[in-house]
N, C-alpha and C positions, 0 to 999 in steps of 0.2 A: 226853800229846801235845798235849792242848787249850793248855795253860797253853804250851807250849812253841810254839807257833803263835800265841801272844796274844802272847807276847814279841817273837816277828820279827816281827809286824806292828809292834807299839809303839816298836821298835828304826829301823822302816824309814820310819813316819813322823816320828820323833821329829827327824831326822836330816834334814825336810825331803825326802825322797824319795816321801812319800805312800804311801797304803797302795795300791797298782796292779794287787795280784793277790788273786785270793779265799782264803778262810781252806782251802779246801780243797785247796787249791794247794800251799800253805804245809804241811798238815798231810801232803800227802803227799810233798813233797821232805823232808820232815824222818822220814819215818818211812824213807825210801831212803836220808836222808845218815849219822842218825844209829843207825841200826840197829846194834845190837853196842856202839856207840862210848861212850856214855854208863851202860851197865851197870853195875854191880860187879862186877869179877872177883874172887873169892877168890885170894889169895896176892899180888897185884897191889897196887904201892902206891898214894897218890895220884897222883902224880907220872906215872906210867907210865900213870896212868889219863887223865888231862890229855893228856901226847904220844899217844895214841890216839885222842881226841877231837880232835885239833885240824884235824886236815885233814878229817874233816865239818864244823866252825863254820868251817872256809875257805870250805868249797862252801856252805854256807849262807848265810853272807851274802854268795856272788856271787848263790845261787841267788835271793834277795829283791831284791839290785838290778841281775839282770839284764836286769825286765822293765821297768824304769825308766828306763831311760837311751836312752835317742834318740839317734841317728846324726844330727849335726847336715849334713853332706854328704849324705845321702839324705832327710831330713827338711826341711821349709819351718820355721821357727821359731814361725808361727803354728797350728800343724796341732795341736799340742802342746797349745799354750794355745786354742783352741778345742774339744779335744776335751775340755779339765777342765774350762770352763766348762757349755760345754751340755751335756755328754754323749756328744755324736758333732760329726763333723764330716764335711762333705761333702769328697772329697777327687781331686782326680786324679795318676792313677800312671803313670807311665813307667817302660815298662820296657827291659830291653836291646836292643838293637837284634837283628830276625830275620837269619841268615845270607844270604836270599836279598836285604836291602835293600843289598847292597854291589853287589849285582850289577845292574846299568841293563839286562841283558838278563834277566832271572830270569821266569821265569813267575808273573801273578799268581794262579791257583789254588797256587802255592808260597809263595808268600809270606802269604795271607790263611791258607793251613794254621797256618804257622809262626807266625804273627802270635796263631792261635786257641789253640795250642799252649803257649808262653808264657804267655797268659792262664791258660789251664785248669790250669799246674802251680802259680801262686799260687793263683787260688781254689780249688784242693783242699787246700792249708796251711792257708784262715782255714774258722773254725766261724760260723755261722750267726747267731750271735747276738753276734758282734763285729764283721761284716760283712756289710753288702747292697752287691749289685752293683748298677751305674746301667748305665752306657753302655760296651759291648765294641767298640771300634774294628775295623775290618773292617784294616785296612790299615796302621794305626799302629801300633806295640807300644804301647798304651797304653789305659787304663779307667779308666772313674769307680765310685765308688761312697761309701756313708756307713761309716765306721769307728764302732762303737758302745763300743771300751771301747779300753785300752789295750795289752791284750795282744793282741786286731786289730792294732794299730798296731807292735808289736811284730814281728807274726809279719811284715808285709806290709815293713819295714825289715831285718829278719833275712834276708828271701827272696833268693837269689841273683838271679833275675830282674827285682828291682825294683832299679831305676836310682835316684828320687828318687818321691817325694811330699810333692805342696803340697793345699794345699785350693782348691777348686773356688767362688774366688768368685763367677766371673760365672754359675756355676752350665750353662753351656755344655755343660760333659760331660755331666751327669746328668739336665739338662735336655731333652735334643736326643733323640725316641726313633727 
């Protein structure tokens, strides 16, 4: 299983994609994709043993560059390349707009719910150590915080509720307590 998690990684940089997910990652989409598939079966030829295989090395290699690939319409183009340079990147999130901001008469304890609501079902997707929250908007669907790896950025582009993420140069959001 190691040697076979040395290969999708080698496979995924090699390719210009960068290695974006930990070797743990890897070791256990591959023990989920490839379970059974890669065996010897007795009586089974090669052949037969190949079309068996083939649609785990499908979901393998989405499962390797799925964490890779950026949503250029939700993503700023800098957000990307500043979080490979440093490490993190400071970033502010918009999200989808609350049901009650359509409404010019909505009560604002409705809206600031809705508003916290929103927040709160993204940061229960990110893990702690790919994300620190900055600044929770009271009234905006919107939050800052540092993105620490890329599969952060992943989950936070993946999220149904997030509209677009750029990064936070003037530093405003995560600045402002």
């Amino acid at each position: 299983m190691r040697a076979q998690a040395t290969a999708c990684a080698t496979a995924c940089s090699g390719r210009g994609f960068g290695r974006q997910h930990t070797r743990t990652d890897v070791v256990a989409r591959l023990s989920l994709l490839t379970k059974g598939a890669m065996m010897r079966t007795p009586g089974r030829s090669r052949i037969q043993q190949q079309r068996r295989a083939a649609p785990a090395l499908i979901l393998l290699f989405l499962a390797c560059h799925s964490l890779t690939t950026a949503d250029p319409a939700k993503a700023g183009s800098d957000v990307l390349d500043a979080l490979r340079a440093n490490g993190e990147a400071q970033v502010m999130i918009a999200l989808v707009s609350a049901p009650s901001q359509r409404d010019p008469r909505a009560d604002p304890a409705q809206l600031r719910a809705e508003v916290a609501r929103l927040q709160a079902e993204v940061l229960n997707d990110l893990d702690s150590t790919d994300y620190r929250s900055g600044k929770l908007f009271e009234f905006v669907p919107a939050m800052s915080g540092t993105v620490h790896s890329q599969r952060g950025l992943s989950v936070l582009l993946a999220h149904r509720n997030v509209r677009r993420v750029d990064l936070d140069t003037g530093g405003g959001g995560s600045g402002v307590r």
